[in-house]
mmCIF entry with sequence, helices, sheets and N, C-alpha, C, O atoms, coordinates in Angstrom:
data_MODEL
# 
_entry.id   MODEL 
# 
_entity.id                         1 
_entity.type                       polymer 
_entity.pdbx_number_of_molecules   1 
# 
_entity_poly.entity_id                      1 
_entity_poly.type                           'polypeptide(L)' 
_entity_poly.nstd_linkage                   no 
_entity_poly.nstd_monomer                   no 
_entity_poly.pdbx_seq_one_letter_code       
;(UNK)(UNK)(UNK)(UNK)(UNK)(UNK)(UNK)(UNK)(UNK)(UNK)(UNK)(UNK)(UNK)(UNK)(UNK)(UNK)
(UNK)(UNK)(UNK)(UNK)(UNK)(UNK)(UNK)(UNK)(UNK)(UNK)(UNK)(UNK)(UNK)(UNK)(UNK)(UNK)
(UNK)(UNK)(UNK)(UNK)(UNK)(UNK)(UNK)(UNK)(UNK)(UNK)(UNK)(UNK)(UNK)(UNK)(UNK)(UNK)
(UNK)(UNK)(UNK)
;
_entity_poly.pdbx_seq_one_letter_code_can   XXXXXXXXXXXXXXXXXXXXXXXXXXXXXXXXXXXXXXXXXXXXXXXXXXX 
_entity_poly.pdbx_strand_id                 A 
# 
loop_
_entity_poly_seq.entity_id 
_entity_poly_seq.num 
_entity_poly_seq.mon_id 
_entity_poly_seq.hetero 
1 1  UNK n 
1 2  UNK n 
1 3  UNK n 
1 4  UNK n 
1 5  UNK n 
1 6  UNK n 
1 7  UNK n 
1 8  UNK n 
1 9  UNK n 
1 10 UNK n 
1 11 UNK n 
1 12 UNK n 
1 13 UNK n 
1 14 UNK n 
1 15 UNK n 
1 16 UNK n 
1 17 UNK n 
1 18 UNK n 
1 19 UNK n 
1 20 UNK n 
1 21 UNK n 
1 22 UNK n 
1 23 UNK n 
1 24 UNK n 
1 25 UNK n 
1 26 UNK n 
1 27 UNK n 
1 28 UNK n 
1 29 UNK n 
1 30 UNK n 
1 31 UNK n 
1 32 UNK n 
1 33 UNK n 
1 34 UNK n 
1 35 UNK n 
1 36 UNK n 
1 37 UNK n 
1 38 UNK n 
1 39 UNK n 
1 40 UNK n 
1 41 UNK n 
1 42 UNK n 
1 43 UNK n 
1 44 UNK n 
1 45 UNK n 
1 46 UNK n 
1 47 UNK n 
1 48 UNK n 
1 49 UNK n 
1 50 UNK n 
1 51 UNK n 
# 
_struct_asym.id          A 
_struct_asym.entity_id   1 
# 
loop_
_struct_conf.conf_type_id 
_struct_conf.id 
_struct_conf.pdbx_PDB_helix_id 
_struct_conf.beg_label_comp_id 
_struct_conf.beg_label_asym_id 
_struct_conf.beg_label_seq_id 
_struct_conf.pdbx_beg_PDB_ins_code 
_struct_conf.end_label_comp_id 
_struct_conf.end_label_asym_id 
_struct_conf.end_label_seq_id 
_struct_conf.pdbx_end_PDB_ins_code 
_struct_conf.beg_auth_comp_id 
_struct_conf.beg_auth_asym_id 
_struct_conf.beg_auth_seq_id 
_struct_conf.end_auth_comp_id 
_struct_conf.end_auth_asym_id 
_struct_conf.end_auth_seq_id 
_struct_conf.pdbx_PDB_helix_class 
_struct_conf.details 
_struct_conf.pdbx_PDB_helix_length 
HELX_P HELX_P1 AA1 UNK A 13 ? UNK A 22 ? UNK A 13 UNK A 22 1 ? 10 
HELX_P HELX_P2 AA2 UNK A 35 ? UNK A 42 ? UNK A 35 UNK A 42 1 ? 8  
# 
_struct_conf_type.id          HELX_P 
_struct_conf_type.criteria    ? 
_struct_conf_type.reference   ? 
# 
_struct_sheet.id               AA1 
_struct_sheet.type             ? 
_struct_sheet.number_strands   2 
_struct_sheet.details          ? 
# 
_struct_sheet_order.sheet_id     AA1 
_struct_sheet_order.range_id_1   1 
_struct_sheet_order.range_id_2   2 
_struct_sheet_order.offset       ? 
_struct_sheet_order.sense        parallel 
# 
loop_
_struct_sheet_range.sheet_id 
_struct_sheet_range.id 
_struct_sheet_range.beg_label_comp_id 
_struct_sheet_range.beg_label_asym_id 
_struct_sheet_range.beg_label_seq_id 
_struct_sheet_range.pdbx_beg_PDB_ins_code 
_struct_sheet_range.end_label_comp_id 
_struct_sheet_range.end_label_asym_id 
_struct_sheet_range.end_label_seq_id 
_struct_sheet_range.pdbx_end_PDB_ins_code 
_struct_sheet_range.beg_auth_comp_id 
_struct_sheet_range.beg_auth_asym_id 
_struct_sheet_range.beg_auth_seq_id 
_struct_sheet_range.end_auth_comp_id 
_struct_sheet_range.end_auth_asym_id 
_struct_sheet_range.end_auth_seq_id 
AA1 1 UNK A 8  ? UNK A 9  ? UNK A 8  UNK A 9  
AA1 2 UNK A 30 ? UNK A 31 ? UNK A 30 UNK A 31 
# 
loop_
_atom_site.group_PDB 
_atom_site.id 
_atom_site.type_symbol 
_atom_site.label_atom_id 
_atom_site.label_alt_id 
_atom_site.label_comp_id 
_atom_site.label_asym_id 
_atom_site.label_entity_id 
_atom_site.label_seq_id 
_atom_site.pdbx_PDB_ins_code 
_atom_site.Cartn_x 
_atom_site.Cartn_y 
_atom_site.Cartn_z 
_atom_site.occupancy 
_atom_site.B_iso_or_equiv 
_atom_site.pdbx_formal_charge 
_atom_site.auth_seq_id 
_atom_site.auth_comp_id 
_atom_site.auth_asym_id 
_atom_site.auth_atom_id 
_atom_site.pdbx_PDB_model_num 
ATOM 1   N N  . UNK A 1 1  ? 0.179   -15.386 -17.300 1.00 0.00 ? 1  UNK A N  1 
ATOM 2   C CA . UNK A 1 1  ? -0.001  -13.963 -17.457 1.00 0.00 ? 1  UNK A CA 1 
ATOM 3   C C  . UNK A 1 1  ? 1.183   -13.232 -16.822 1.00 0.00 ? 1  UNK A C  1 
ATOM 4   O O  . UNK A 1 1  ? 1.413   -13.506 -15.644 1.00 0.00 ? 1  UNK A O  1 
ATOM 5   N N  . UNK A 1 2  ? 2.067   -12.225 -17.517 1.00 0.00 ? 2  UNK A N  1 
ATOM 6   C CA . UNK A 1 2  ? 2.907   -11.428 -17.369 1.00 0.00 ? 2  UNK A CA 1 
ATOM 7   C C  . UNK A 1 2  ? 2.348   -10.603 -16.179 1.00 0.00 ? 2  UNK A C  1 
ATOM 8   O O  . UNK A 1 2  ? 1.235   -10.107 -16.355 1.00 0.00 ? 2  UNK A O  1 
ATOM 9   N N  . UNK A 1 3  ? 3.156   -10.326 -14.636 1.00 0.00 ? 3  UNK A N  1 
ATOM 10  C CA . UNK A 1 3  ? 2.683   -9.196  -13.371 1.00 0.00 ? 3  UNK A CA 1 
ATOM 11  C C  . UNK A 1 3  ? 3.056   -8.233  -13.763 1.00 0.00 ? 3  UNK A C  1 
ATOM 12  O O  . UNK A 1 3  ? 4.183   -7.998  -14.199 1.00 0.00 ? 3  UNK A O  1 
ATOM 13  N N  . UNK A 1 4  ? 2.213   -7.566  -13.671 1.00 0.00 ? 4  UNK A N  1 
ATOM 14  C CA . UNK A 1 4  ? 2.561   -5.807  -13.749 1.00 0.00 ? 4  UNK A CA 1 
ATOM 15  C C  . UNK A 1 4  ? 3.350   -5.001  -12.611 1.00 0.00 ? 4  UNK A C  1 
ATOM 16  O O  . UNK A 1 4  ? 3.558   -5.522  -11.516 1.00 0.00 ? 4  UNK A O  1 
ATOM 17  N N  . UNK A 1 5  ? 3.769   -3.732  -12.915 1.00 0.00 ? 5  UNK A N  1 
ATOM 18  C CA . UNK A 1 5  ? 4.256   -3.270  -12.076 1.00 0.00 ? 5  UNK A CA 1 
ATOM 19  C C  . UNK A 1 5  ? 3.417   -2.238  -11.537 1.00 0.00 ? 5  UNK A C  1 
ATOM 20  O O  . UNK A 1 5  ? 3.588   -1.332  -12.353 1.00 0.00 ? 5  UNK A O  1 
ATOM 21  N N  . UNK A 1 6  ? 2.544   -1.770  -10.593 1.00 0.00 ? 6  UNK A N  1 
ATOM 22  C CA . UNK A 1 6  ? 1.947   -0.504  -10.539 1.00 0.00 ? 6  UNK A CA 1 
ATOM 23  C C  . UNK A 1 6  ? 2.395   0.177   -9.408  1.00 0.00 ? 6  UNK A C  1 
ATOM 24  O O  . UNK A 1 6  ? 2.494   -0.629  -8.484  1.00 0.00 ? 6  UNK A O  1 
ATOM 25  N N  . UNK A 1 7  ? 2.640   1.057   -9.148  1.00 0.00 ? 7  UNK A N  1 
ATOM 26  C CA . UNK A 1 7  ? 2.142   2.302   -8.285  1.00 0.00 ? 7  UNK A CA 1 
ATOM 27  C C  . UNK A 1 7  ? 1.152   2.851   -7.569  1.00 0.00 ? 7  UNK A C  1 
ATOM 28  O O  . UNK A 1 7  ? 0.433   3.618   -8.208  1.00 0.00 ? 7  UNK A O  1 
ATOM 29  N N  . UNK A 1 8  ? 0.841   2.660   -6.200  1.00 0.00 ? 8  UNK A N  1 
ATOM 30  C CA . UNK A 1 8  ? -0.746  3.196   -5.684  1.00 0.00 ? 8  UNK A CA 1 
ATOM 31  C C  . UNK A 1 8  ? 0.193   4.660   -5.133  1.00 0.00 ? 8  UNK A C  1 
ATOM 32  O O  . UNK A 1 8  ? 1.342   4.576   -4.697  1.00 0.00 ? 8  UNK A O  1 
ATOM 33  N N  . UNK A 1 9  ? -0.762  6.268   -5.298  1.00 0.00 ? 9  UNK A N  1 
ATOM 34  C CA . UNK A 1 9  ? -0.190  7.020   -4.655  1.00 0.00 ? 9  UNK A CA 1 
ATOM 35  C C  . UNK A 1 9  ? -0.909  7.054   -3.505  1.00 0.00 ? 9  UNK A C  1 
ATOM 36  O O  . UNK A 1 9  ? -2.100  7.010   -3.814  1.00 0.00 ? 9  UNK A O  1 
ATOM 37  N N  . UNK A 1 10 ? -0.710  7.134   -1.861  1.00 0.00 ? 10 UNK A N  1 
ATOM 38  C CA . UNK A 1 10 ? -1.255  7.120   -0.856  1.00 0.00 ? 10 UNK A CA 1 
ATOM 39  C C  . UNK A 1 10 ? -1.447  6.091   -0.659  1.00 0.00 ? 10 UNK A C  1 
ATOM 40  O O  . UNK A 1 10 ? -1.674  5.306   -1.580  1.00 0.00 ? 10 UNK A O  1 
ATOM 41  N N  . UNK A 1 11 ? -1.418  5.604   1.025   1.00 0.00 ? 11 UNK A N  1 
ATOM 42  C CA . UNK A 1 11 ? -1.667  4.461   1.588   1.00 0.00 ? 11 UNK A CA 1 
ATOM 43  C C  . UNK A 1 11 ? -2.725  4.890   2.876   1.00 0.00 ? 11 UNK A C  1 
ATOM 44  O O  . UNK A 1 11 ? -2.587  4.522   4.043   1.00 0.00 ? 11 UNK A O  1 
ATOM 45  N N  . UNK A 1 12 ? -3.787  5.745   2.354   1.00 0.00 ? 12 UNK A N  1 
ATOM 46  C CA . UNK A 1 12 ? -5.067  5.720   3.381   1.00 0.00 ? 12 UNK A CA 1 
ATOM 47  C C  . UNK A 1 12 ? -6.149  4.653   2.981   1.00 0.00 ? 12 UNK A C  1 
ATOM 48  O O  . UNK A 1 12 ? -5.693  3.548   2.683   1.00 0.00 ? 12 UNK A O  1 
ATOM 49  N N  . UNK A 1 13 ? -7.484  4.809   2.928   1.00 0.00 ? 13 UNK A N  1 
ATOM 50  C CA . UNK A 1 13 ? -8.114  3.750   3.260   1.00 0.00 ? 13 UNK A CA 1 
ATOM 51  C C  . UNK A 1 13 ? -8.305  3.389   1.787   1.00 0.00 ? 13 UNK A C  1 
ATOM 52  O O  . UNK A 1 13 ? -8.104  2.215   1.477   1.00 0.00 ? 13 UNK A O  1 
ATOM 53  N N  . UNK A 1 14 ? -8.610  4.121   0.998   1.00 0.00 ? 14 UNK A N  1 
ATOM 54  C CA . UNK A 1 14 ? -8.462  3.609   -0.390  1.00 0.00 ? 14 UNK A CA 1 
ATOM 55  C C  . UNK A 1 14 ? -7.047  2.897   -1.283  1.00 0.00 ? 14 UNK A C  1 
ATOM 56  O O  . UNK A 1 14 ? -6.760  1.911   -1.961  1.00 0.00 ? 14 UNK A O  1 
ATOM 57  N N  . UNK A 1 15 ? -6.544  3.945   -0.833  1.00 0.00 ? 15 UNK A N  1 
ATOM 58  C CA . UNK A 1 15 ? -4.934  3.479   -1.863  1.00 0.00 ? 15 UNK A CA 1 
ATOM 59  C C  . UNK A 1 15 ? -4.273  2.278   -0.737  1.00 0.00 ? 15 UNK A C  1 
ATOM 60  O O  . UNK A 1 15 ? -3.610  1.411   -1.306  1.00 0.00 ? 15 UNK A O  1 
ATOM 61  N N  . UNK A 1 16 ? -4.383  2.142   0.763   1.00 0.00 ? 16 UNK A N  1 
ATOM 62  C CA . UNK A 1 16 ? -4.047  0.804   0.729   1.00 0.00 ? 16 UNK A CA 1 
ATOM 63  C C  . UNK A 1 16 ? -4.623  -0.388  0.216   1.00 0.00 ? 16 UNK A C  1 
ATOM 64  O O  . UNK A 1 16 ? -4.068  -1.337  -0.336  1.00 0.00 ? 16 UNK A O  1 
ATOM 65  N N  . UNK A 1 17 ? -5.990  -0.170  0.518   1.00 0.00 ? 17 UNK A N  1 
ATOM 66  C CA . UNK A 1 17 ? -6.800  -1.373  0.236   1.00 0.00 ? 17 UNK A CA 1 
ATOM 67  C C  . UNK A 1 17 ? -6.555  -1.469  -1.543  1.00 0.00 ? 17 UNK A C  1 
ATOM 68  O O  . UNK A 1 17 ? -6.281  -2.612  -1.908  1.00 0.00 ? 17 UNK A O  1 
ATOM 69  N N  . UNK A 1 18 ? -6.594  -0.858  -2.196  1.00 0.00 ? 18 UNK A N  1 
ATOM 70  C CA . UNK A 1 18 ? -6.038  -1.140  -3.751  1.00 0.00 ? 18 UNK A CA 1 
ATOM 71  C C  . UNK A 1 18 ? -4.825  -1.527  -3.756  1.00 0.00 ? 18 UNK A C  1 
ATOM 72  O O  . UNK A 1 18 ? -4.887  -2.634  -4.292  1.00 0.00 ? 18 UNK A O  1 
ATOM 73  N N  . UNK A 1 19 ? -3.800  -1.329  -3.511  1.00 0.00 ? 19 UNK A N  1 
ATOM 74  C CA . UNK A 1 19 ? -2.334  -2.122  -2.611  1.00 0.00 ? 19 UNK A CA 1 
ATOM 75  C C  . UNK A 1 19 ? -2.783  -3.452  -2.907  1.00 0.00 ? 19 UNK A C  1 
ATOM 76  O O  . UNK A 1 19 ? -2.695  -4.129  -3.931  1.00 0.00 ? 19 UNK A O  1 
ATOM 77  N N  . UNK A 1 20 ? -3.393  -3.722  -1.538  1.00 0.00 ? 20 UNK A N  1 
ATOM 78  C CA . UNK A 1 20 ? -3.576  -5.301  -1.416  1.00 0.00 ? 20 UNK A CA 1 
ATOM 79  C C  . UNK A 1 20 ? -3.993  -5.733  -1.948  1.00 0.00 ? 20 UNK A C  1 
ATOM 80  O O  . UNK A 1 20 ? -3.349  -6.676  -2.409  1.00 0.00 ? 20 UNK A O  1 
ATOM 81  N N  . UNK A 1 21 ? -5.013  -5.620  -2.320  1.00 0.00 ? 21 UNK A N  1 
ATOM 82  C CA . UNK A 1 21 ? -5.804  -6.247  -3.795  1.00 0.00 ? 21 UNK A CA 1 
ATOM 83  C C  . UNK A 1 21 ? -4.901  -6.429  -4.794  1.00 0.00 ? 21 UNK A C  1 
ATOM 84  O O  . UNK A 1 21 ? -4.619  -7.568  -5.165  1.00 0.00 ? 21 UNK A O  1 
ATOM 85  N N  . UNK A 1 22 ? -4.404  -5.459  -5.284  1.00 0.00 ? 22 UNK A N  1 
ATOM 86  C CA . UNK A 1 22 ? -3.520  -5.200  -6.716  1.00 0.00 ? 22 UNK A CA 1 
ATOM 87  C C  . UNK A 1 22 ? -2.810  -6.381  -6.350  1.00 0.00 ? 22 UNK A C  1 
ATOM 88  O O  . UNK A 1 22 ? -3.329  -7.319  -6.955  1.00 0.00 ? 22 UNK A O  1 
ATOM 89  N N  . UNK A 1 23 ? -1.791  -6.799  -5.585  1.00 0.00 ? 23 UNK A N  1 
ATOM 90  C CA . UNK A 1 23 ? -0.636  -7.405  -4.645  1.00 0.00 ? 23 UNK A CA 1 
ATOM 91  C C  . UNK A 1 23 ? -1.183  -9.127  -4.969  1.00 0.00 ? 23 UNK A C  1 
ATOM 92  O O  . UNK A 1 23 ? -0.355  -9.995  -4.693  1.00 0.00 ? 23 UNK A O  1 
ATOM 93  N N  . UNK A 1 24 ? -2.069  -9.425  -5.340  1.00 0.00 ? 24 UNK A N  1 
ATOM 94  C CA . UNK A 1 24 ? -2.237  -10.708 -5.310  1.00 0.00 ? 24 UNK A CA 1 
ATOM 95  C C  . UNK A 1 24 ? -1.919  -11.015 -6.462  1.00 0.00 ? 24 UNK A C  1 
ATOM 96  O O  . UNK A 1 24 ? -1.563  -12.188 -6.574  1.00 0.00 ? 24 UNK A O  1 
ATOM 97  N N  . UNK A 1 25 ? -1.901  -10.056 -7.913  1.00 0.00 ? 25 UNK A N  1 
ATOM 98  C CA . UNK A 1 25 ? -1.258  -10.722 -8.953  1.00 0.00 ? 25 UNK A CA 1 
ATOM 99  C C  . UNK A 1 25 ? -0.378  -9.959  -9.665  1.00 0.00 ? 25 UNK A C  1 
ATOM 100 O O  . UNK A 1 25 ? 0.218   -10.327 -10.677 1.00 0.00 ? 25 UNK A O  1 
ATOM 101 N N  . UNK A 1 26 ? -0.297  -8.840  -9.103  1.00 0.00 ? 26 UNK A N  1 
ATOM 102 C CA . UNK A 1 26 ? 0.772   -7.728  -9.496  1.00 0.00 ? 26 UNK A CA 1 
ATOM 103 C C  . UNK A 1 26 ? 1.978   -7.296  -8.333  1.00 0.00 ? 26 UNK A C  1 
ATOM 104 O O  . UNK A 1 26 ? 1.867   -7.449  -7.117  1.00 0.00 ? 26 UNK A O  1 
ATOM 105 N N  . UNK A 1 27 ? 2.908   -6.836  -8.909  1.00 0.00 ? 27 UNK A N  1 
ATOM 106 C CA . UNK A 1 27 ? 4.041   -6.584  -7.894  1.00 0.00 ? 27 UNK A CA 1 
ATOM 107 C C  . UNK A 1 27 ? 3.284   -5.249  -7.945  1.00 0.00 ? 27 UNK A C  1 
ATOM 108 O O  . UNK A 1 27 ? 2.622   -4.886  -8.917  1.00 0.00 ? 27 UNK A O  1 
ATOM 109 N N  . UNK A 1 28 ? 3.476   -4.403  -6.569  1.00 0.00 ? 28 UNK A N  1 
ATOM 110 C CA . UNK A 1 28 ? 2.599   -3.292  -6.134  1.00 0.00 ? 28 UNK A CA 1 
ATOM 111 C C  . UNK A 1 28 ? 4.243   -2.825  -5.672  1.00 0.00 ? 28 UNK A C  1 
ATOM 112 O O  . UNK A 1 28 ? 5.185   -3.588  -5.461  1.00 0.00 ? 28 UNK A O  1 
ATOM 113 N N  . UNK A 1 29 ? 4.220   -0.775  -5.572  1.00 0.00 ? 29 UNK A N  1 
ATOM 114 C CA . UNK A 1 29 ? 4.962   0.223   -4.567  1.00 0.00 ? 29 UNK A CA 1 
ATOM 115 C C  . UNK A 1 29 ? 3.633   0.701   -4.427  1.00 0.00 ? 29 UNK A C  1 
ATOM 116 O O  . UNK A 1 29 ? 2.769   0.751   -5.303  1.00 0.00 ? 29 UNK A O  1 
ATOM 117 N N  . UNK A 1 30 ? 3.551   1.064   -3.183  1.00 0.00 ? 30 UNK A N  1 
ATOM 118 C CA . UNK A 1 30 ? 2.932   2.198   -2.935  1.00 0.00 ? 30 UNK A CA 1 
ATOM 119 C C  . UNK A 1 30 ? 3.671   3.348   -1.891  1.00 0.00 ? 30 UNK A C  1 
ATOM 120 O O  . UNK A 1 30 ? 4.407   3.059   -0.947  1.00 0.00 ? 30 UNK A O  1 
ATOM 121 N N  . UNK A 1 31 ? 3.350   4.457   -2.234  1.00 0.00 ? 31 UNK A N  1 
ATOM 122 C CA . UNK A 1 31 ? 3.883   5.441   -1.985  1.00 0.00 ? 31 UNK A CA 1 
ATOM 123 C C  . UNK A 1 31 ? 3.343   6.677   -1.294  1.00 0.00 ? 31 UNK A C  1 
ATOM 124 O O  . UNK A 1 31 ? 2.614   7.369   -2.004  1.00 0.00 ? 31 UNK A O  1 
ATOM 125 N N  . UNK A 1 32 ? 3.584   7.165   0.146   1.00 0.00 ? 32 UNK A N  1 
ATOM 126 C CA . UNK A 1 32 ? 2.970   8.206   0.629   1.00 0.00 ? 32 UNK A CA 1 
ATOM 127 C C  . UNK A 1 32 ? 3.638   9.456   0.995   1.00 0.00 ? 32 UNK A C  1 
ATOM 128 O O  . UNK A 1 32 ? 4.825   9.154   0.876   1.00 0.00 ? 32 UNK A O  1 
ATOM 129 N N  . UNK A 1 33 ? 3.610   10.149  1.207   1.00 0.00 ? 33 UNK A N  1 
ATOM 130 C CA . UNK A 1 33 ? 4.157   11.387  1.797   1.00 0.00 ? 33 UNK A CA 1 
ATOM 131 C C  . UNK A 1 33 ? 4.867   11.633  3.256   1.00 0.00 ? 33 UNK A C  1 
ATOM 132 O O  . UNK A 1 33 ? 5.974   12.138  3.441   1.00 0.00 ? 33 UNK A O  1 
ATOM 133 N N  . UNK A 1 34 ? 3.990   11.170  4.198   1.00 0.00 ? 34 UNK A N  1 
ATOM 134 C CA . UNK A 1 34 ? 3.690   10.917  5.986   1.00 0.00 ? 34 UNK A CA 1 
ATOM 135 C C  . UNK A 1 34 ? 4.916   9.801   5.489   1.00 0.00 ? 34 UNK A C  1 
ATOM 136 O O  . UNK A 1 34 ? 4.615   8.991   4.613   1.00 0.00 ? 34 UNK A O  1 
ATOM 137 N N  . UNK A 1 35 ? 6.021   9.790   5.958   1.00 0.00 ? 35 UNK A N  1 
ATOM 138 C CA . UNK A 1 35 ? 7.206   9.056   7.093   1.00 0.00 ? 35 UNK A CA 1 
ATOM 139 C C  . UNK A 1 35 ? 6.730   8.101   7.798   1.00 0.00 ? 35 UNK A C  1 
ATOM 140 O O  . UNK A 1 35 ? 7.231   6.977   7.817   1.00 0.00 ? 35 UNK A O  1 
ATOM 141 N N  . UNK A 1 36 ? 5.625   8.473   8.508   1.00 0.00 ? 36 UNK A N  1 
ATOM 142 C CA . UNK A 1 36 ? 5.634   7.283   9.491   1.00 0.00 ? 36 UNK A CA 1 
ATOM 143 C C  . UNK A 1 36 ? 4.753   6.441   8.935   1.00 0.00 ? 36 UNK A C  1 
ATOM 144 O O  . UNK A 1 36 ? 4.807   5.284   9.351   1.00 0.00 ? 36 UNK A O  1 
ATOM 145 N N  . UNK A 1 37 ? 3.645   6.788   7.794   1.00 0.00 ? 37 UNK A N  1 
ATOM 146 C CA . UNK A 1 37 ? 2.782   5.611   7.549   1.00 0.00 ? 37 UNK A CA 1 
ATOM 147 C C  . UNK A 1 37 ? 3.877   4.582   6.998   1.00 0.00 ? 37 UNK A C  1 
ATOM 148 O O  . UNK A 1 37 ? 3.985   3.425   7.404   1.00 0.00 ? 37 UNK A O  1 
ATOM 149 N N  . UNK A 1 38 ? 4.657   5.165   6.033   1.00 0.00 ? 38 UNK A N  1 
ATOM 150 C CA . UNK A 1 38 ? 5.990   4.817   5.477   1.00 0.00 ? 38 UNK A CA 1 
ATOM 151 C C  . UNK A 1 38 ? 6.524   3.290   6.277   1.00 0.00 ? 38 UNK A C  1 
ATOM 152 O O  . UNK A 1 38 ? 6.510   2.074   6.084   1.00 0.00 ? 38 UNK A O  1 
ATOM 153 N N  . UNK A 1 39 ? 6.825   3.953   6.936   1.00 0.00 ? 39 UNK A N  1 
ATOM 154 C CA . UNK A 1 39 ? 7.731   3.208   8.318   1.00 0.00 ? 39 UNK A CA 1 
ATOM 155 C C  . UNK A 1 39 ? 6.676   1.878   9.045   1.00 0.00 ? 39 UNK A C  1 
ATOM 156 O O  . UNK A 1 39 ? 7.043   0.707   9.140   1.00 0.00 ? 39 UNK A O  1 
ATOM 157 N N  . UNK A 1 40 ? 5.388   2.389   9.479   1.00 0.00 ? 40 UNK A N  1 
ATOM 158 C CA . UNK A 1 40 ? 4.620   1.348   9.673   1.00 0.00 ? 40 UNK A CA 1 
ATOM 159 C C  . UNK A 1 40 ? 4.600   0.499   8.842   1.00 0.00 ? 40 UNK A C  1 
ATOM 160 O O  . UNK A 1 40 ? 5.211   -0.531  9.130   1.00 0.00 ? 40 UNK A O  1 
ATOM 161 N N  . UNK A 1 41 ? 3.847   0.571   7.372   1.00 0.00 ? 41 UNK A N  1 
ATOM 162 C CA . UNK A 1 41 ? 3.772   -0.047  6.492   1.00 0.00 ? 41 UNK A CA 1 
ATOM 163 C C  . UNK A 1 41 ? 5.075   -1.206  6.199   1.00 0.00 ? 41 UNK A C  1 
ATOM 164 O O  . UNK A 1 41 ? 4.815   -2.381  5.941   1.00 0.00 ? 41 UNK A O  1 
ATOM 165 N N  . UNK A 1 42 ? 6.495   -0.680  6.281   1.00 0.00 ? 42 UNK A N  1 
ATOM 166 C CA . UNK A 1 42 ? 7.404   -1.622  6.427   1.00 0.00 ? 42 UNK A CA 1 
ATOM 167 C C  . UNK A 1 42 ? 7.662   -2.417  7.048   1.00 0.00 ? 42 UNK A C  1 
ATOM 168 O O  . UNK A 1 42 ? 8.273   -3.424  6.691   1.00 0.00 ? 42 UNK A O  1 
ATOM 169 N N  . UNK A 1 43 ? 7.158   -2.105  8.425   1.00 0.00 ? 43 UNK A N  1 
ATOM 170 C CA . UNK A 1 43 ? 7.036   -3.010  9.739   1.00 0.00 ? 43 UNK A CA 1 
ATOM 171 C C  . UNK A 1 43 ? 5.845   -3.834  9.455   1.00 0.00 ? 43 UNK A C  1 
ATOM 172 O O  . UNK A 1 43 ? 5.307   -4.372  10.424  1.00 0.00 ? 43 UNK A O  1 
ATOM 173 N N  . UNK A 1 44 ? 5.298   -4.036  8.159   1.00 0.00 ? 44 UNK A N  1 
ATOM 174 C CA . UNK A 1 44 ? 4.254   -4.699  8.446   1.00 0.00 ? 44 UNK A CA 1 
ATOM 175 C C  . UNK A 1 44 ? 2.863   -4.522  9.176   1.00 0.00 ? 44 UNK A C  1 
ATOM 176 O O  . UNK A 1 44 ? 1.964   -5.363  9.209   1.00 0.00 ? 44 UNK A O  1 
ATOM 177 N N  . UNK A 1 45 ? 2.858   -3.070  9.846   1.00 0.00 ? 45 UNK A N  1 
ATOM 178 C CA . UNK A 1 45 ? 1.683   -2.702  10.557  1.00 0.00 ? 45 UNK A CA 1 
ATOM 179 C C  . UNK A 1 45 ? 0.746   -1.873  9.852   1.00 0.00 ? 45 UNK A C  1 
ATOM 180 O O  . UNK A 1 45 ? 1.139   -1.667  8.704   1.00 0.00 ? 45 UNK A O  1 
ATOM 181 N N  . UNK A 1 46 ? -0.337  -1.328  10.118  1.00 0.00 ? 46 UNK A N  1 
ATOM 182 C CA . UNK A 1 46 ? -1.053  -1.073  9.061   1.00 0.00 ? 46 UNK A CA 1 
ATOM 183 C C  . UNK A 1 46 ? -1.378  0.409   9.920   1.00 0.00 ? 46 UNK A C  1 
ATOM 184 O O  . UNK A 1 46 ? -1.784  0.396   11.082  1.00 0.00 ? 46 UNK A O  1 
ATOM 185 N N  . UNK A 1 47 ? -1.132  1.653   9.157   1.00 0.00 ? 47 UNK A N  1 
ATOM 186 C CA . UNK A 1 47 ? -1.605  3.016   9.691   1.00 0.00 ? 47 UNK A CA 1 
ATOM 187 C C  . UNK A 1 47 ? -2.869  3.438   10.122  1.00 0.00 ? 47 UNK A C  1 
ATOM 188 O O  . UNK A 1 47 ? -3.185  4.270   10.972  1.00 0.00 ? 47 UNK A O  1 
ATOM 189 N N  . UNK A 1 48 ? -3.731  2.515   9.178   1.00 0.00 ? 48 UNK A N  1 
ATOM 190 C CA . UNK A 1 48 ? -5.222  3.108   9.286   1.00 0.00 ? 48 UNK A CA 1 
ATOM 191 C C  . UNK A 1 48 ? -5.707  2.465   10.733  1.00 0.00 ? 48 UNK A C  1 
ATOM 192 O O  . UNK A 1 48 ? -5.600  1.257   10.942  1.00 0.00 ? 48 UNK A O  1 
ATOM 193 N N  . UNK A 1 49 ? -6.170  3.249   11.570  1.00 0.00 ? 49 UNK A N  1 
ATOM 194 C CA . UNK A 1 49 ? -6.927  3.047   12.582  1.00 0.00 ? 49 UNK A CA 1 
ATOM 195 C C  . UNK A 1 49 ? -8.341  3.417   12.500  1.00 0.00 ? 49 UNK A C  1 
ATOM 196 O O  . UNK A 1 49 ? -8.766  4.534   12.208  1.00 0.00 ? 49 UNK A O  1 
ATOM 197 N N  . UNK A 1 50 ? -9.169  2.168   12.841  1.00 0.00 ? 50 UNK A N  1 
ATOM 198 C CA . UNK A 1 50 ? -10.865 2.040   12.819  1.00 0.00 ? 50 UNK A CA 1 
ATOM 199 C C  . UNK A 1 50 ? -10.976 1.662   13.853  1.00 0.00 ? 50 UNK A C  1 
ATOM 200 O O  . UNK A 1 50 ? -10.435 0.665   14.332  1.00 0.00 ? 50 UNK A O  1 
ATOM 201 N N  . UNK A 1 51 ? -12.055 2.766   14.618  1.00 0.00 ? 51 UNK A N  1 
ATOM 202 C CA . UNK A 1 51 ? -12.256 2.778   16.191  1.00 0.00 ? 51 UNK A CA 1 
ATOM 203 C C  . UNK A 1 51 ? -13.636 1.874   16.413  1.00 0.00 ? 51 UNK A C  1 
ATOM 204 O O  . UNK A 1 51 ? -14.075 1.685   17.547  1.00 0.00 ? 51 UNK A O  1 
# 
């Protein structure tokens, strides 16, 4: 099967978690506004904090 390319807009609790999911058989961008989720996300760390 041919990977798709998609786009998630936002990386809060929905549009990351569709990210990752998507990511197991599709090449995923996702894309936010906020800089620093940005920046985390590259580092590999994850923005969303659950207390």
């Amino acid at each position: 099967m041919e990977k798709k390319h998609i786009v998630v807009a936002g990386t809060g609790y929905v549009g990351l978690s569709l990210s990752v999911l998507l990511s197991q058989d599709n090449k995923v961008t996702a894309v936010d506004i906020i800089e620093e989720k940005v920046k985390m996300l590259n580092g590999r760390k994850s923005p969303i904090r659950d207390e």
